[in-house]
C-alpha positions in Angstrom: 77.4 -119.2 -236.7 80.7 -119.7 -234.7 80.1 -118.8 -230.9 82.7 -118.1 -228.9 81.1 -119.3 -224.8 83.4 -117.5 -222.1 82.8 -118.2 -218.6 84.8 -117.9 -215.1 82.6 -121.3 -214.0 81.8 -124.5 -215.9 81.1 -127.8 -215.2 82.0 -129.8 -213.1 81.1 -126.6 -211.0 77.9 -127.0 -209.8 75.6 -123.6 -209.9 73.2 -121.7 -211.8 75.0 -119.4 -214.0 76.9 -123.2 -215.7 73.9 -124.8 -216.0 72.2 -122.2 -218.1 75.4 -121.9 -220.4 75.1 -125.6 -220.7 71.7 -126.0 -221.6 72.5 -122.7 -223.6 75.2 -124.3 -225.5 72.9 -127.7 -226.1 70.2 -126.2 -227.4 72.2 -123.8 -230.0 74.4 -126.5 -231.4 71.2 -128.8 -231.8 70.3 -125.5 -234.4 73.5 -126.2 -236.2 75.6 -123.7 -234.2 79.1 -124.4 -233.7 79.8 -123.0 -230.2 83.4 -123.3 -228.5 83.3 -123.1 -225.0 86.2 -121.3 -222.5 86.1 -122.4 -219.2 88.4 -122.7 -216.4 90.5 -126.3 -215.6 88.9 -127.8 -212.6 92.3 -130.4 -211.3 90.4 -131.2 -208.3 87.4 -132.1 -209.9 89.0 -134.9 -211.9 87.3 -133.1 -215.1 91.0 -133.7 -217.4 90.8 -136.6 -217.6 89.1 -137.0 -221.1 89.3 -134.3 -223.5 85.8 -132.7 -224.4 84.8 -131.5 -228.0 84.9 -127.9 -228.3 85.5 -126.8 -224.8 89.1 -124.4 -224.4 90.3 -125.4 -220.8 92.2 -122.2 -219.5 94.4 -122.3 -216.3 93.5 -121.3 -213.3 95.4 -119.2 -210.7 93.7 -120.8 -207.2 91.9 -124.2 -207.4 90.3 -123.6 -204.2 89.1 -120.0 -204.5 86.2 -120.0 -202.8 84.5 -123.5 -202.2 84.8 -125.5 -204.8 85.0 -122.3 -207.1 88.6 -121.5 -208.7 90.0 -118.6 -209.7 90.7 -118.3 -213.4 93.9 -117.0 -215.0 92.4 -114.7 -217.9 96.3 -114.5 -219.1 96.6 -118.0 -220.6 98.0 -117.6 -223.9 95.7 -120.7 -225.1 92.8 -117.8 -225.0 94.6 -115.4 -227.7 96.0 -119.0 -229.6 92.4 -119.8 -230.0 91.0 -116.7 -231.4 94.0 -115.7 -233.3 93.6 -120.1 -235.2 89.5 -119.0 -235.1 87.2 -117.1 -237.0 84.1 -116.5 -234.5 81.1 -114.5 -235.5 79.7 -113.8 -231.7 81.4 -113.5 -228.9 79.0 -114.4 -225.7 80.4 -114.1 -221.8 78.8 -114.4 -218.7 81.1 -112.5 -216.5 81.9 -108.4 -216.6 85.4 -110.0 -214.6 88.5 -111.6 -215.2 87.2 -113.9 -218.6 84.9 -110.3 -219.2 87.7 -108.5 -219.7 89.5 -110.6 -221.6 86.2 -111.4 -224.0 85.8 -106.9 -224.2 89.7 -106.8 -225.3 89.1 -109.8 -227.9 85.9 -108.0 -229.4 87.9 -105.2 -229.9 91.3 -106.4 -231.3 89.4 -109.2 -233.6 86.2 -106.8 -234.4 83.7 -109.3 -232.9 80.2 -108.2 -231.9 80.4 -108.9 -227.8 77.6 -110.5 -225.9 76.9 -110.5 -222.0 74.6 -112.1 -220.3 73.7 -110.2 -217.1 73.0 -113.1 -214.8 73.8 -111.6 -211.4 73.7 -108.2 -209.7 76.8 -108.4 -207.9 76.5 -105.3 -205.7 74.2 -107.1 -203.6 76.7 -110.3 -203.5 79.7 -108.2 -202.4 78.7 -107.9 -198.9 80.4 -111.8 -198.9 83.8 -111.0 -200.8 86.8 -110.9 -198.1 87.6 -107.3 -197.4 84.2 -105.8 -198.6 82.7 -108.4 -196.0 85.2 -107.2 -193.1 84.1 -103.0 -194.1 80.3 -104.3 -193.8 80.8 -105.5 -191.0 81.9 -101.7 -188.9 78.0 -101.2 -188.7 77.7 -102.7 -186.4 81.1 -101.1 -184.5 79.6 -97.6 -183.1 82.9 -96.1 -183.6 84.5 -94.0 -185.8 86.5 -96.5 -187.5 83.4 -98.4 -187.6 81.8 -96.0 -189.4 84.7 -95.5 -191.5 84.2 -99.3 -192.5 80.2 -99.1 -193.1 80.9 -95.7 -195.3 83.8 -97.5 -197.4 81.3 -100.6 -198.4 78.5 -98.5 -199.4 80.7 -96.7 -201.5 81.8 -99.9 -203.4 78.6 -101.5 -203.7 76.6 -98.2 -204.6 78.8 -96.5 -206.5 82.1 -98.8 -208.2 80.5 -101.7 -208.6 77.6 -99.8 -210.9 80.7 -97.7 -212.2 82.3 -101.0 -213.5 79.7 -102.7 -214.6 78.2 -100.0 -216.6 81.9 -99.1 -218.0 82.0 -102.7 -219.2 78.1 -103.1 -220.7 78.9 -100.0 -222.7 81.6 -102.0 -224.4 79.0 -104.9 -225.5 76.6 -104.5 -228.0 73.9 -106.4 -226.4 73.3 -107.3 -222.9 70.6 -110.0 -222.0 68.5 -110.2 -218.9 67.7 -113.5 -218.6 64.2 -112.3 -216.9 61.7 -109.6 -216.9 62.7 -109.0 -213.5 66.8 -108.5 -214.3 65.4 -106.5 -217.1 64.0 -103.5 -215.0 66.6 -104.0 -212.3 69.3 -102.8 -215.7 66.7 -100.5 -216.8 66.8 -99.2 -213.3 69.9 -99.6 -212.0 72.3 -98.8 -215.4 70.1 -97.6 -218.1 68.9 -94.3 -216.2 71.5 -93.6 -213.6 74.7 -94.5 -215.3 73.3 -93.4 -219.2 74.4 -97.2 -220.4 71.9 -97.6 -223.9 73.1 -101.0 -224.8 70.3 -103.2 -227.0 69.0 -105.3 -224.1 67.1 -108.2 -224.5 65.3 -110.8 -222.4 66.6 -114.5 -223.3 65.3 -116.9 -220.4 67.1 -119.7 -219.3 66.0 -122.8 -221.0 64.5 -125.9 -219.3 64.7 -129.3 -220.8 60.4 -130.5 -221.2 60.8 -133.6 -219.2 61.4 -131.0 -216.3 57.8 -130.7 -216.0 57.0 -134.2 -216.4 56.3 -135.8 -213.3 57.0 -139.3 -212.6 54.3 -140.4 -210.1 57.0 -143.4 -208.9 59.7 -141.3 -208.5 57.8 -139.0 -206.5 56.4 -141.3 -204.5 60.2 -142.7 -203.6 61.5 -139.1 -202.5 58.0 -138.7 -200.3 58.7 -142.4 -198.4 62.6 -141.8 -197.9 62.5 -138.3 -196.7 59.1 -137.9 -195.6 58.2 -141.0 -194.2 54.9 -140.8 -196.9 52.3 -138.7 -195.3 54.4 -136.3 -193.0 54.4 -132.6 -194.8 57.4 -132.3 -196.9 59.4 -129.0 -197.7 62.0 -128.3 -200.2 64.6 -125.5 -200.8 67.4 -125.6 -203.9 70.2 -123.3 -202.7 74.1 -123.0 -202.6 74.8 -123.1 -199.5 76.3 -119.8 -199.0 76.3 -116.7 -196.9 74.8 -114.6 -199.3 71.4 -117.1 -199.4 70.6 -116.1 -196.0 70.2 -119.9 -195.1 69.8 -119.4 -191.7 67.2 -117.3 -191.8 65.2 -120.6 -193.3 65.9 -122.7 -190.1 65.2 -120.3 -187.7 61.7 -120.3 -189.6 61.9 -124.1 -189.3 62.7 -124.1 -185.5 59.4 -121.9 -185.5 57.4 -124.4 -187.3 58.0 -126.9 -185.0 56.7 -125.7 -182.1 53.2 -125.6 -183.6 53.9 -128.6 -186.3 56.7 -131.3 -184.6 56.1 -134.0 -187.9 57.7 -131.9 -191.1 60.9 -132.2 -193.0 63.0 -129.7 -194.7 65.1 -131.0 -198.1 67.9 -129.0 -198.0 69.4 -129.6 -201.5 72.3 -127.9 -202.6 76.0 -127.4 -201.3 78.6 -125.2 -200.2 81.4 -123.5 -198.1 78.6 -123.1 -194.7 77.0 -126.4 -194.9 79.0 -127.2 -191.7 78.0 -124.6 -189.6 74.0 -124.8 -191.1 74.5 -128.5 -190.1 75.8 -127.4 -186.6 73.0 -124.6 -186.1 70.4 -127.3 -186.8 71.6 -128.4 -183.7 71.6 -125.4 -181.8 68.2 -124.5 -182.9 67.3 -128.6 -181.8 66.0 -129.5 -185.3 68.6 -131.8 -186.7 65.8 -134.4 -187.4 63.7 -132.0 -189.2 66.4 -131.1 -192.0 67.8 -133.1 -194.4 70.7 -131.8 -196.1 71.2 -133.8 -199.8 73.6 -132.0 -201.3 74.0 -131.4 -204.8 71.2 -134.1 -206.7 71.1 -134.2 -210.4 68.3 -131.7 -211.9 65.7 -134.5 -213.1 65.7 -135.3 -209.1 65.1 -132.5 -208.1 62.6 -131.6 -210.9 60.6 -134.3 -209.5 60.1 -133.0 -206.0 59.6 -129.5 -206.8 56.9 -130.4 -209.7 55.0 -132.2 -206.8 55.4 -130.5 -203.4 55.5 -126.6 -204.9 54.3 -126.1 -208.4 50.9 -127.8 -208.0 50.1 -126.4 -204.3 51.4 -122.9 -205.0 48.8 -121.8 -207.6 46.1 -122.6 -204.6 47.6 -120.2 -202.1 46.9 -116.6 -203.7 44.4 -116.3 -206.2 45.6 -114.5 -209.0 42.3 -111.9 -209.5 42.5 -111.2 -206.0 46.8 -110.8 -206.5 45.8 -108.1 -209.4 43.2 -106.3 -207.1 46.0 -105.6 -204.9 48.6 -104.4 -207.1 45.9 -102.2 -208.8 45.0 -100.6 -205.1 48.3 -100.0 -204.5 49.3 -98.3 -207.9 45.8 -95.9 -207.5 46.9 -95.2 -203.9 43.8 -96.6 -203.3 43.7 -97.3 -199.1 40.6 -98.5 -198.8 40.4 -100.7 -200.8 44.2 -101.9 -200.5 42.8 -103.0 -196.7 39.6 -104.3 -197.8 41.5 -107.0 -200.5 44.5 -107.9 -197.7 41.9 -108.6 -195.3 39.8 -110.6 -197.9 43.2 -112.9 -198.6 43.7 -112.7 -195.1 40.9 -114.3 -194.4 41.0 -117.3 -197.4 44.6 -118.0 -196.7 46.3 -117.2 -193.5 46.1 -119.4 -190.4 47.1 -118.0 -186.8 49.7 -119.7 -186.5 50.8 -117.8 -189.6 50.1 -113.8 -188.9 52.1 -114.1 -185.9 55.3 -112.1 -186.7 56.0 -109.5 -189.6 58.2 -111.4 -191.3 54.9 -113.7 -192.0 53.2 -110.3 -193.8 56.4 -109.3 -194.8 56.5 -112.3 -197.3 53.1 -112.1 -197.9 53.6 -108.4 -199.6 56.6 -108.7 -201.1 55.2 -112.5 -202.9 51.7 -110.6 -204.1 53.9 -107.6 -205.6 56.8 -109.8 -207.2 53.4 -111.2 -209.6 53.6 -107.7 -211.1 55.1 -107.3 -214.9 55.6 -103.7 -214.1 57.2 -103.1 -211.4 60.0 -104.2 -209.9 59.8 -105.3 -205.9 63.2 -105.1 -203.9 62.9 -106.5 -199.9 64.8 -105.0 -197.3 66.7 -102.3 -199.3 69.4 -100.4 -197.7 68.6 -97.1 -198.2 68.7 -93.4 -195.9 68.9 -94.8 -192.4 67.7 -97.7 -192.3 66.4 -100.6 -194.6 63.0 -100.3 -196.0 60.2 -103.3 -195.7 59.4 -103.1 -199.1 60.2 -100.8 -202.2 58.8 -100.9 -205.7 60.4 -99.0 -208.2 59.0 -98.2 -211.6 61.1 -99.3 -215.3 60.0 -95.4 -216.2 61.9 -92.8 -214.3 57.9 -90.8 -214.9 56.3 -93.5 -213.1 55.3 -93.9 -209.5 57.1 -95.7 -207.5 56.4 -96.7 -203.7 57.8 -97.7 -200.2 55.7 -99.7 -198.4 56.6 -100.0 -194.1 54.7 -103.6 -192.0 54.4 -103.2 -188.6 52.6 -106.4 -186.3 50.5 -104.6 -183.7 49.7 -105.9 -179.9 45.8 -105.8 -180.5 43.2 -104.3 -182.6 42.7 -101.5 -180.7 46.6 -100.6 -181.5 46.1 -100.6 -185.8 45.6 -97.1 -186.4 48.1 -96.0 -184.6 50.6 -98.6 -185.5 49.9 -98.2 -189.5 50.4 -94.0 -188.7 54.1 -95.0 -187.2 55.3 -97.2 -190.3 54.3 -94.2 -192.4 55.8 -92.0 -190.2 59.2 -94.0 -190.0 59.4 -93.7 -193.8 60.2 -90.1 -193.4 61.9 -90.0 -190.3 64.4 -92.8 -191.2 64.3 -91.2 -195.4 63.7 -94.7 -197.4 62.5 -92.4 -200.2 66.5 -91.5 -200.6 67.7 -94.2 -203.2 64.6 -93.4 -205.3 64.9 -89.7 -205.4 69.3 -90.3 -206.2 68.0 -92.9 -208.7 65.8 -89.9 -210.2 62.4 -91.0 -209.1 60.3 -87.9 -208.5 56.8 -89.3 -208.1 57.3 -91.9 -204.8 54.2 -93.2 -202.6 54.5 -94.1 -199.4 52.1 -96.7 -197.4 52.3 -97.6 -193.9 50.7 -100.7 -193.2 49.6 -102.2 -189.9 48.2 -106.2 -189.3 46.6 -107.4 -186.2 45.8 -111.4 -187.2 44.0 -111.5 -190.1 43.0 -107.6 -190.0 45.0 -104.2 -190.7 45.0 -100.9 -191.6 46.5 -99.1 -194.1 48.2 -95.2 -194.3 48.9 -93.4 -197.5 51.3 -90.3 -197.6 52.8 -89.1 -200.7 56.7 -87.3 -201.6 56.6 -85.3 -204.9 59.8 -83.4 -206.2 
């Protein structure tokens, strides 16, 4: 086949969603696909100066958009020139913007069966674009024109941005999830609330074998620069952006120090906050503790995380005890919900650990994400408040469930504490996304931890 490859971001771009095209691209050519790839010109970058074998440059409007993003010029008549001199059998684009529209009108003009790939669910990125950012930010205003602001930005991200995306999926004839996960977030999110029945299927992103192939050596170098060999070494792959709540990290970090002073952090990744992250390591007087690296080449960092997470993380939850849990959950089982927390509890948790909810917070919202058949959201904006945890359903029949932590001051205090987050459910109505999503079975736990104990509540809302 001919593919046509449209994207807003390419290399030399550093970031998720050009990597996978890449590796994407690589691995259909190596099947004797010809694939011609149309990405933006990146000046700045230095990436013009040799010419590369079936990739389209296009213009670009801004070359300093947003970091080191640029803002692409869908107009360049080099775009049309190449279709119009081509014969392509697929068309596949990774944006529903800008290169999106441009890929829908090209479909349609040339007859070309369209492809997206749904990498991103940018309703929960907008809170960071420029004016959507500034009409966010009037929560926090208790004033009318504050409230005007918070109103205006819920409307965008809950109700255009779906709009628009669904309006554009409905032009492609198949949209791919590149997880299970992004899967029942469409199912979810497009496929029952907006009516969009495109043929969705699940294509992961690809990862080259020698990415689970750790070198011992290399390892072992990474551990003695940045860990001095023995000290506990941590590492985090991120863009360093407002939208991956970074400095929510190194407050966890400042934490950790006060009970372990010896660690380091490997911040690897880049972006437009790096400075001020740099600066509140500072503030928070744990500047020696973090190491930012920057952007490292993949095989590095496939080293490191083969060593210091994939081989430890298996040990932390036990997978049958993992399942128990989700099962007591979905049977609104109580009893025995508490009795398999408090069993983990006890195999797992330090002190140290269960001493804030955000500790149990993450501890839920890590057992629930192992689920295949449900989908777990964290800190959800929804009715007056944001809810602990939600898990919705793929089936608009199915159950689905709100789940409220609270930390309480002593044991005596659990009962009570666990009746509260249930109560807070309905008083602050986290049930309302569900039921305008058109959930009507929804269960509702309140959930209370003292240490390594708790107590758990079960209500139930049926429409």
């Amino acid at each position: 086949m001919k593919i046509a490859m449209m994207t807003n971001n390419y290399k030399p771009y550093i970031g998720g969603v050009p990597i996978s095209i890449e590796r994407l691209t690589e691995a259909l050519r190596e099947q004797g696909h010809r694939v011609v790839v149309f990405a933006p010109k990146y000046k700045h970058l230095g990436n013009e100066q040799e010419p590369e074998e079936d990739v389209v440059r296009y213009s670009t409007l801004s070359q300093h958009f947003y970091s080191n993003t640029v803002l692409p010029n869908p107009l360049d008549p080099v775009l049309e020139e190449t279709f119009a001199r081509e014969e392509f059998d697929v068309i596949h684009v990774h944006h529903p913007v800008l290169i999106g529209r441009v890929a829908a009108r090209l479909s349609q003009k040339y007859n070309i069966p369209l492809v997206y790939t749904y990498h991103t669910q940018y309703e929960q990125y907008l809170d960071y674009a420029g004016l959507i950012h500034w009409l966010s930010q009037g929560a926090a205003k208790d004033n009318l024109l504050g409230r005007i602001r918070c109103r205006g930005s819920k409307a965008i991200k809950q109700e255009l941005a779906p709009w628009y995306l669904s309006g554009f999926m409905r032009r492609c004839h198949t949209v791919i999830a590149p997880t299970e996960g992004m899967k029942r977030v469409f199912r979810s999110q497009y496929g029952y609330t907006y009516n969009c029945q495109a043929d969705l299927a699940v294509l992961p992103t690809g990862l080259p074998l020698e990415s689970y192939q750790a070198d011992s050596r290399a390892v072992g170098a990474v551990r003695q620069q940045y860990g001095d060999g023995q000290m506990p070494l941590l590492v985090t792959v991120s863009r360093l952006g407002h939208e991956k709540n970074v400095p929510f990290l190194l407050r966890c970090m400042a934490r950790l120090k006060q009970y372990l002073p010896d660690f380091r952090l490997m911040v690897i990744g880049d972006g437009p906050q790096k400075e001020e992250y740099m600066d509140l390591c500072e503030q928070l007087d744990i500047r020696q503790q973090i190491c930012f690296l920057g952007s490292l080449p993949n095989r590095e960092i496939a080293f490191v995380y083969n060593k210091e997470i994939l081989q430890k993380l298996t040990d932390i939850i036990p997978q049958a005890t993992a399942i128990s849990i989700q099962e007591a959950l979905y049977s609104n089982d109580a009893q025995r919900l508490q009795k398999e927390m408090h069993k983990l509890l006890l195999q797992s948790a330090s002190c140290y650990d269960t001493a804030r909810e955000n500790f149990y917070h993450g501890f839920l919202t890590g057992i629930l994400s192992q689920s295949e058949n449900y989908l777990v959201k964290s800190n959800r904006e929804t009715g007056n408040g944001r809810s602990d945890i939600m898990v919705k359903s793929p089936s608009l029949r199915g159950r689905s469930f709100i789940v409220e932590v609270k930390v309480s001051d002593s044991i005596d205090d659990l009962e009570n504490d666990a009746q509260k987050a249930l109560q807070q459910i309905y008083d602050k109505r986290y049930m309302e996304e569900l039921r305008t999503e058109g959930y009507r079975k929804i269960d509702c736990y309140g959930i209370s931890f003292f240490r390594k104990d708790c107590e758990v509540r079960f209500g139930r809302e049926e429409i």
